[in-house]
N, C-alpha and C positions, 0 to 999 in steps of 0.2 A: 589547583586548576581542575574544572572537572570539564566531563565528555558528558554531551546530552545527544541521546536520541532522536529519533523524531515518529512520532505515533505518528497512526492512520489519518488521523483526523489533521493533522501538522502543526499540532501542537507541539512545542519540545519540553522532552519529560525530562527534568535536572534530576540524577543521582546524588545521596551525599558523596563527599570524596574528602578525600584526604587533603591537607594544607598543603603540605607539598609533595612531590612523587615519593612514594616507599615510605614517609613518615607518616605516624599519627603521633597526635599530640598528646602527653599525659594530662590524665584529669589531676588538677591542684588537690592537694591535701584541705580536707576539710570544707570544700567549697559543698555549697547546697544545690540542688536541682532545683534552678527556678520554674514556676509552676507553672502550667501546662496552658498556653492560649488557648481561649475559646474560639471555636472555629464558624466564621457565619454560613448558614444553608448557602450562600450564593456564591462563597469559595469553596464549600465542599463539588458543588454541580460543579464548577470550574474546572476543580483538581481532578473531576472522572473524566474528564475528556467527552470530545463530542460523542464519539464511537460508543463509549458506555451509557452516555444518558440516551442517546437516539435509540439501542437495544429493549435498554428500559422503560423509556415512552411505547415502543411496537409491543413490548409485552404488558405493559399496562393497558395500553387503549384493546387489545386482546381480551385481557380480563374483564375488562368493561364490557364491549361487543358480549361477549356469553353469555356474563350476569343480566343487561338490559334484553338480550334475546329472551331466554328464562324466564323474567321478570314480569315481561310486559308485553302486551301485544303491540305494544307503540314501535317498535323497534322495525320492523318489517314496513310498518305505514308510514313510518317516520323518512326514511330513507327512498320511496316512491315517492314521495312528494313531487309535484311536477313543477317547475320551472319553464318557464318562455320568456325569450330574449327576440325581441324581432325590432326591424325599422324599416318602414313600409309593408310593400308586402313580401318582405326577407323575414323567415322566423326559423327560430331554432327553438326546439323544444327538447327540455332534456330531465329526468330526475336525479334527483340528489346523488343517488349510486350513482347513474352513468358521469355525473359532474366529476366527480373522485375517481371512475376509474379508466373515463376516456380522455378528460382536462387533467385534471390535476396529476394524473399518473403519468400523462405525457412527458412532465415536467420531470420527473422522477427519471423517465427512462431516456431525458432530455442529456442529463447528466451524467447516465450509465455511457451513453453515448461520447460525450468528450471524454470520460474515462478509457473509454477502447481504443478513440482515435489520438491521445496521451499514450498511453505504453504502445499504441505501433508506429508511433514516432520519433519518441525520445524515452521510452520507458523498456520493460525488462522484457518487452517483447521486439524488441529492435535487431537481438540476435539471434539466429537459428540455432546456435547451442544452447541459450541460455532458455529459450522461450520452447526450447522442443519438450523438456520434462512436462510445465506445464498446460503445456498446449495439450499434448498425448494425454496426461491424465485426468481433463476437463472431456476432451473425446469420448475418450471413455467411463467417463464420470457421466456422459449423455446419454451412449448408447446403453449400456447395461441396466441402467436402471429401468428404461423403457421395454427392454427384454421381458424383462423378470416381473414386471408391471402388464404387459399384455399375456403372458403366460398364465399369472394368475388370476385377473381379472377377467378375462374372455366371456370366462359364464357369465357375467354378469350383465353383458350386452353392451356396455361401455368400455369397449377396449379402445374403441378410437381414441379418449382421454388419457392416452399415455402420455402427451406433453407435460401434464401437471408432477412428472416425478422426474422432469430430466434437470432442472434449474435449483439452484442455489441460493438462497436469499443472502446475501453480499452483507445488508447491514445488521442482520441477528447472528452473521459467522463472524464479522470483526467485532463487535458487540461481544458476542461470548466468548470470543479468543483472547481480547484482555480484558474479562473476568475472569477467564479459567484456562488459559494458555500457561502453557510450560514460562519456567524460569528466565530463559532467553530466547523468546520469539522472532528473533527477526529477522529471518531468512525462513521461518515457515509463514509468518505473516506476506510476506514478500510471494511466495508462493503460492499462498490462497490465493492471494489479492487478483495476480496477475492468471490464476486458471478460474476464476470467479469472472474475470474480464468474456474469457472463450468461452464461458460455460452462458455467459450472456447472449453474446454474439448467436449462439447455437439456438438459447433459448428464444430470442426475437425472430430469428431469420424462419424458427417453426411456426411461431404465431403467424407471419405472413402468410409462410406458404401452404398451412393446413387450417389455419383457423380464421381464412375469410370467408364467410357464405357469400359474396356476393362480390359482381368487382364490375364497373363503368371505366371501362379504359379512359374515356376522354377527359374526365376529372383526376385523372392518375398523370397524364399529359400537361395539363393546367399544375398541379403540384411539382413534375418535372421541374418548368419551367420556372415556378418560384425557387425552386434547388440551384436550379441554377445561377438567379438573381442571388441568392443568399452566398453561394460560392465566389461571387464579381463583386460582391461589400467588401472586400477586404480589398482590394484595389479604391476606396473612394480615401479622399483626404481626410475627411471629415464628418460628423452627422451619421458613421454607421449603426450607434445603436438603435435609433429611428424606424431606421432601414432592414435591420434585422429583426425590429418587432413587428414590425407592418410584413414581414417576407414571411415569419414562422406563424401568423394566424392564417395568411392566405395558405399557405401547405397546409398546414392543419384539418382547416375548412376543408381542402381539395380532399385530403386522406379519407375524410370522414365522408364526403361524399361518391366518397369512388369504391366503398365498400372495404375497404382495408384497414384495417385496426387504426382510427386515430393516433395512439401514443408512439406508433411508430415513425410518426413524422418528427417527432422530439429527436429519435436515433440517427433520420436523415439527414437533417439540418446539425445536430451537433458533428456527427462528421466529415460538414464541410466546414467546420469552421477549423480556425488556423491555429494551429502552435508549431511555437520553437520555443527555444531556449535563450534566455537575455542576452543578446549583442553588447559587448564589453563596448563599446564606441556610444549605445546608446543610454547606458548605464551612466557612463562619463558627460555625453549631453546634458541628461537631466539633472546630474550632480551639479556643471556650470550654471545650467538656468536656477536651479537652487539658489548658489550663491550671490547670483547677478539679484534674486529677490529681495537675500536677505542684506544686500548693500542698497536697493533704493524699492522697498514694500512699496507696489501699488499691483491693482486689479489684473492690467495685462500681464506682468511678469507672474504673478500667480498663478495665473489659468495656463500660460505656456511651461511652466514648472510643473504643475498638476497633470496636465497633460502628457508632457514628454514622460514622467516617471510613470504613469499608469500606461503608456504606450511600447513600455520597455520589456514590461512585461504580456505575455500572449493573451487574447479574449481570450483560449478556450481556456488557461487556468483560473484569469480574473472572476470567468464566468462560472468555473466549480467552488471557487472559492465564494461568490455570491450566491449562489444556490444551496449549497450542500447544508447549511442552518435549517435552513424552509425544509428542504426536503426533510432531514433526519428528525425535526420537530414538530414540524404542521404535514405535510403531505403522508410520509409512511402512517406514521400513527393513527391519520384520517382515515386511510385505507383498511387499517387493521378492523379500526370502528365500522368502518361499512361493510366489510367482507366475512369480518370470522366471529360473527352471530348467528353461529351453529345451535341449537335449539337440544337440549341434550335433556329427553326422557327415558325411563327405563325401554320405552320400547325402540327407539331411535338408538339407544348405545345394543341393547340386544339385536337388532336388525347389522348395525356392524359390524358385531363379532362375528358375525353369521357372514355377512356380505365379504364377496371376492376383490369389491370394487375400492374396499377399506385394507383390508390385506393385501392386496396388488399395490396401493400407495407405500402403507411400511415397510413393506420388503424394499419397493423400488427405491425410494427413499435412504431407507437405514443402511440393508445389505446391497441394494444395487450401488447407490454413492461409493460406500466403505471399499468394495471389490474392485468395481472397477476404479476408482483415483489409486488407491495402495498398491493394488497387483500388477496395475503397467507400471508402477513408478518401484516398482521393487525388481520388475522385469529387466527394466530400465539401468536400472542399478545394477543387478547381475552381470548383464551383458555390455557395463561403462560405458554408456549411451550418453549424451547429455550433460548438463555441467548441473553437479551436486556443490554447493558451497559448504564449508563449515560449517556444522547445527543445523544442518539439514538432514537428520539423520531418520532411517526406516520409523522410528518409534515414535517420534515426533508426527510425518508423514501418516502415520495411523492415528493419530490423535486429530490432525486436520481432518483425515477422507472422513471419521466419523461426526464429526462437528460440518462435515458439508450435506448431512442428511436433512440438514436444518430448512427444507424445501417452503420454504411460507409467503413471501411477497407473490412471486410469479406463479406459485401455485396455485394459491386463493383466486388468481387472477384469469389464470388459465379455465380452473373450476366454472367460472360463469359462462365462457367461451364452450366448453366442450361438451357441460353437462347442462340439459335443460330442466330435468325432473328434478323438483325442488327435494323428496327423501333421497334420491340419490344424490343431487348436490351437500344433503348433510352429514352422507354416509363419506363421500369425499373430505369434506371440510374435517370430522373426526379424524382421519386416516392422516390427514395433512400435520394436525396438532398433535395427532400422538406420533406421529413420527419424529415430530422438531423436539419434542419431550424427552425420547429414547434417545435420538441423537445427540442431544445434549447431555443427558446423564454417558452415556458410554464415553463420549470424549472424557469428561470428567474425570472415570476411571483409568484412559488411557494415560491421559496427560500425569496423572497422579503416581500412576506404576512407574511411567517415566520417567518422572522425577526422581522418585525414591531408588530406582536403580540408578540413575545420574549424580546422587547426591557426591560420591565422592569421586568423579569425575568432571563437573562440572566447575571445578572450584577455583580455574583459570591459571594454575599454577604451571599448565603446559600450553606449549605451542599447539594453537590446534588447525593450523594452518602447515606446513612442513616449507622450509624455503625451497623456492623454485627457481632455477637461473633463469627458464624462458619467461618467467612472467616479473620476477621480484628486480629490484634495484641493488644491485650489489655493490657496494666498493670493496677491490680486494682479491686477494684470487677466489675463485669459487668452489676449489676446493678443501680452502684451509681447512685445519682440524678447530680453530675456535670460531665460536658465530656468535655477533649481537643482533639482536632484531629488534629495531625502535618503532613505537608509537609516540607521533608527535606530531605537533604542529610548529609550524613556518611563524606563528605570530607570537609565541607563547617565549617570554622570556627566559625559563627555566628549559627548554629545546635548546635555547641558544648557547645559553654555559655549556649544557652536554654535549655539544656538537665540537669542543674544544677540548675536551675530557676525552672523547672519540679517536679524536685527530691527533693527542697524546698517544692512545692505546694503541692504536695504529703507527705511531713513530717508532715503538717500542717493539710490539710484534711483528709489523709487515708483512709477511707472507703467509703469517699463520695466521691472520685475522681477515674475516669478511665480514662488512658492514653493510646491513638489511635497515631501509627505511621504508616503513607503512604508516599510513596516514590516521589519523584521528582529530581531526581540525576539532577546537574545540568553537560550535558555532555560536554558543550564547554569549561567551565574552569577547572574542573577538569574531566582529563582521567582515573581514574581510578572508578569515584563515581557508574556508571552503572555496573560494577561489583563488586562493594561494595556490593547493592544493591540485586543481584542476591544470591549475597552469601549467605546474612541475609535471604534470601529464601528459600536457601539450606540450612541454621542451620537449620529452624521454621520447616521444616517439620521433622526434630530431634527432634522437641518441644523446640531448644535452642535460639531461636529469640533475647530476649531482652539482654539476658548474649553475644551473637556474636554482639548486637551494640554497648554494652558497651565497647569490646573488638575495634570494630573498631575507637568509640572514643578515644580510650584512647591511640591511635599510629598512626594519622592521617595520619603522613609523611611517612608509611612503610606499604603499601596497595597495592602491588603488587600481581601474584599470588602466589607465595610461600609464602609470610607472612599471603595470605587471608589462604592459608591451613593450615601453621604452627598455626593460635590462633584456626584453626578448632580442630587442634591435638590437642593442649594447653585446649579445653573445652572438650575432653573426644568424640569429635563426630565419627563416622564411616568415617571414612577420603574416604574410597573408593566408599560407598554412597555417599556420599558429593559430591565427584568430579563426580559421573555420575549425580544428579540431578542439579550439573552446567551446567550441557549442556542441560539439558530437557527441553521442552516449556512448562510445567508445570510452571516453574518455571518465563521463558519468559512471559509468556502470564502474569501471576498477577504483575510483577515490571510496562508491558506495560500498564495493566489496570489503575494504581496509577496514571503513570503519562498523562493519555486520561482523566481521572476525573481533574486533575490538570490544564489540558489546558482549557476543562470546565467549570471550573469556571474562567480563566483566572489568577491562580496564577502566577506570572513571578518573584520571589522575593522568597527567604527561608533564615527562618523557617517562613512558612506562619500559623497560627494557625486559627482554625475554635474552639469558644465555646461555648458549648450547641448547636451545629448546623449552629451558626453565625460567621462569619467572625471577628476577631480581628483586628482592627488598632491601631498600637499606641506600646508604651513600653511591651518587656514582661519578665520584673523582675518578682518574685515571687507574691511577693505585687499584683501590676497592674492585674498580670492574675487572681490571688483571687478576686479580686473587681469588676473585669469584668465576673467572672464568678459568681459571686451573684449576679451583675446586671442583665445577658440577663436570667438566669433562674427567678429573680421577672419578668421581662418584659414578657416572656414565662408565667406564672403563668397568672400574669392580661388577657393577652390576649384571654386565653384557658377560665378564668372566665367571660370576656365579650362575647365572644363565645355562651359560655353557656347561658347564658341571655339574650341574644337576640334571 
């Protein structure tokens, strides 16, 4: 059985793993390597995931952008091109640039937008412990750079364009983080993502408030009021996409007429739109209507099946999950083409090295990013501030703050906003590309040193979690001298034999045994184990944990939501509690945390067991896990006594 991840993009990335937990299989004598499949271009694009081809499209339409700026004088005329759209006498006049970076970019920051209003809902900013690291070191990932950017740039007369070094580009830092991230990313991934969220928020809320020249209250009024219509669509029965398209051109129109950055009405309107988390009630609806289809196929039963399932789930994710293709493949890459056709002659690169206003971006960029993200979050760390997970370790954290210097989307974008003079806009643009350049190779190095001092600690043979009574599941007393600590899943049939091997070891030891169960649903083969899972999370804060896993063991095949509710009913639990702390990130966030420890140490196989803190391989009959758990506690003993002696 193996454990999959789930990348950026929500892809789930399958590890190999082993046939069954702790064994691999011998290779046969004599058997050949059969030869190696050819792989086609359109599974290899597959196999990189969105997050990698969308990095690589922005740096290819990049390369592009230069060489045609360079090349041709077409490049500059090409992109003025002017466009008119009008009916009657309504016109709008707009060129190719401003198409790409007052339209199309809107759409873009459309998305950033439900992203922000996702983690302050149900995502890893939901809690003040967990969201203070990154919050603080996004803060300060804002402020410092812009310091260190007006300091050195002042001469130059454009110091007001300190916006363009405080922002993050989100999709060339997940882009380069798995190409060139550490061995187990996923708790630093998790922590970009979510100080990449704040570092947005900061960076839009500046474009408002410094980078309007001009504002018409009464058209800002008129947009109001569409915010508000687009907020009351989620009250309509029926017919709201309509209604959301016809509400986010008229805010649009209104933004752009009231002097305020158009693509900020994408930000508005995304966060009013709606998310939660799927209602186990109407998960089961849809399931019904399903099968009501598939016993008499016609058109009505179809469209109310189609419907309830796509209704189960929130617009704002349906709508990241319909956008996010567009953007990472048509929209950023458009923008790269239009924006970073930098025009680079001997005298134009000598004019930067010379200019304050190309130096004030790299510092701000490289060293302001790098300082300030790592030195609050090391501060942070000093003085136990805030919740560090597992693999969220300083060296790591310094491989992110240097990979967040990667300043490019809102940079570029910022540039047209703040600078008018077209050599000082190319002395910025330079300053912008070679910082993402530097920043990219330093992570590189950092990540790499990391690794190699990691190598023989990362190698998952310890607990890198330590059991906790206030947070973990114990059976047993809690201070016995022996401990198991399981990674499993509730659906996984080789869980269940172990959980009988357990309940042996525990006949036999008693007092001396505490038993630690963490989660690792394995979600590619079985669909139901992640809400298994969540459930047994929603009993525990009943205080009914180990009596809801027995229950899930003991009906493996009948783990749907109504059966997860009916054994809820069957053990006496507040069923109505129960179903709202299903939905809670409470609840989210500790199933997520089990299995970020789980990747960690690189478990890919359940029931993985760790005893006395140590990895098991091998059989885990009753017997075996007894003899193995006498072993690594002598082994533990001598150790801690040579320890002492020396």
């Amino acid at each position: 059985m193996t454990i999959s991840s789930t990348t950026t993009s929500g892809t789930p990335a399958e590890r190999p793993a082993p046939q069954s937990a702790g064994r691999r299989p011998r290779a046969e004598a004599g058997r050949r390597t059969p030869p190696r499949k050819r792989t086609s271009i359109a599974a290899t694009i597959r196999a990189m995931g969105q997050a990698r081809v969308g990095a690589l499209l922005l740096l290819v339409a990049t390369v592009v952008a230069i060489v045609w700026a360079n090349a041709s004088g077409s490049y500059a005329t090409f992109w003025e091109t002017h466009l008119s759209i009008g009916l009657g006498d309504l016109h709008l006049e707009f060129t190719l640039h401003a198409l790409v970076n007052d339209a199309l970019m809107a759409i873009f920051f459309f998305t950033v937008g439900l992203e922000v209003r996702r983690e302050f809902a149900i995502g890893e900013l939901t809690s003040w412990s967990r969201a203070m690291v990154p919050v603080i070191a996004a803060i300060a990932g804002l402020a410092l750079p812009a310091l260190l950017f007006v300091l050195i740039a002042a001469p130059s007369g454009h110091a007001a364009a300190w916006g363009v070094v405080i922002s993050t580009d989100t999709a060339f830092l997940v882009g380069a983080l798995a190409l060139i991230g550490p061995r187990v990313p996923g708790r630093l991934r998790i922590f970009l993502l979510a100080l990449a969220v704040v570092d947005d928020i900061g960076a839009l809320s500046i474009i408002a408030l410094v980078y309007t020249d001009s504002f018409e209250p009464m058209w800002l009024a008129v947009a109001a009021v569409g915010l508000a219509g687009v907020f009351a669509t989620r009250y309509l029965r029926s017919g709201r996409g309509p209604v959301y398209a016809t509400l986010a051109i008229i805010v649009w129109l209104a933004f752009l007429a009231s002097g305020v950055h158009p693509t900020l009405a994408g930000v508005a309107i995304a966060l009013l739109v709606p998310v939660y988390r799927p209602n186990r009630r109407d998960v089961e609806h849809a399931l019904e209507l399903a099968r009501t289809f598939r016993q008499s196929p016609n058109t009505q039963y179809a469209r109310a099946a189609a419907n309830s399932l796509r209704e189960s789930i929130s617009i704002n994710e349906r709508l990241q999950s319909a956008y996010a293709p567009y953007v990472a493949y048509v929209i950023l890459p458009l923008f790269a083409l239009a924006n970073a056709g930098v025009v680079i002659t001997g005298d134009i690169l000598a004019g930067a090295l010379r200019s304050p206003l190309t130096w004030g971006i790299v510092a701000g960029l490289v060293v302001g990013k790098f300082l300030g993200i790592f030195g609050s979050t090391a501060l942070l760390r000093v003085f136990r501030l805030g919740e560090f997970g597992p693999g969220l370790t300083l060296d790591r954290i310094a491989g992110g703050a240097a990979l967040s210097g990667i300043g490019f989307t809102i940079s570029l974008f910022i540039i047209d906003l703040a600078i008018s003079d077209p050599s000082a806009q190319n002395e910025a643009r330079v300053g912008v590309l070679a910082a993402s350049v530097i920043a990219f190779l330093l992570a590189t190095v950092v990540f790499r040193i990391s690794d190699a001092v990691r190598g023989d600690i990362d190698t998952g043979q310890t607990l890198v979690r330590p059991v906790d009574p206030r947070r973990d599941h114990i059976w047993g007393a809690p201070d016995a001298p022996f401990t198991i600590v399981e990674y499993g899943d509730f659906q996984c049939e080789f869980c269940l034999k172990a959980s009988g091997s357990i309940q042996e070891v525990h006949a036999e030891l008693r007092d001396q045994l505490r038993y630690v169960w963490r989660h690792a649903p394995l979600t590619t083969q079985h669909p139901n184990a992640l809400a298994d899972a969540e459930a047994a999370e929603a009993a525990a804060l009943q205080g009914k944990f180990f009596e809801f896993e027995r229950g899930l063991f003991a009906d493996q095949e009948n783990q749907l939501p109504s059966d997860i509710v009916r054994l809820a009913r069957r053990l006496e639990l507040d069923v109505e509690r129960f179903e709202r702390d299903l939905e809670s990130a409470e609840v989210t966030a500790r199933v997520r945390d089990d299995m970020l420890d789980a990747e960690a140490m690189g478990v890919t196989s359940v029931p993985t067991f760790f005893l006395n803190g140590r990895r098991h391989v091998g059989p885990y009959d009753a017997q075996s896990l007894i003899r193995a758990l006498q072993e690594t506690s002598a082994a533990g003993a001598a150790s801690t006594t040579q320890a002492a002696g020396a």
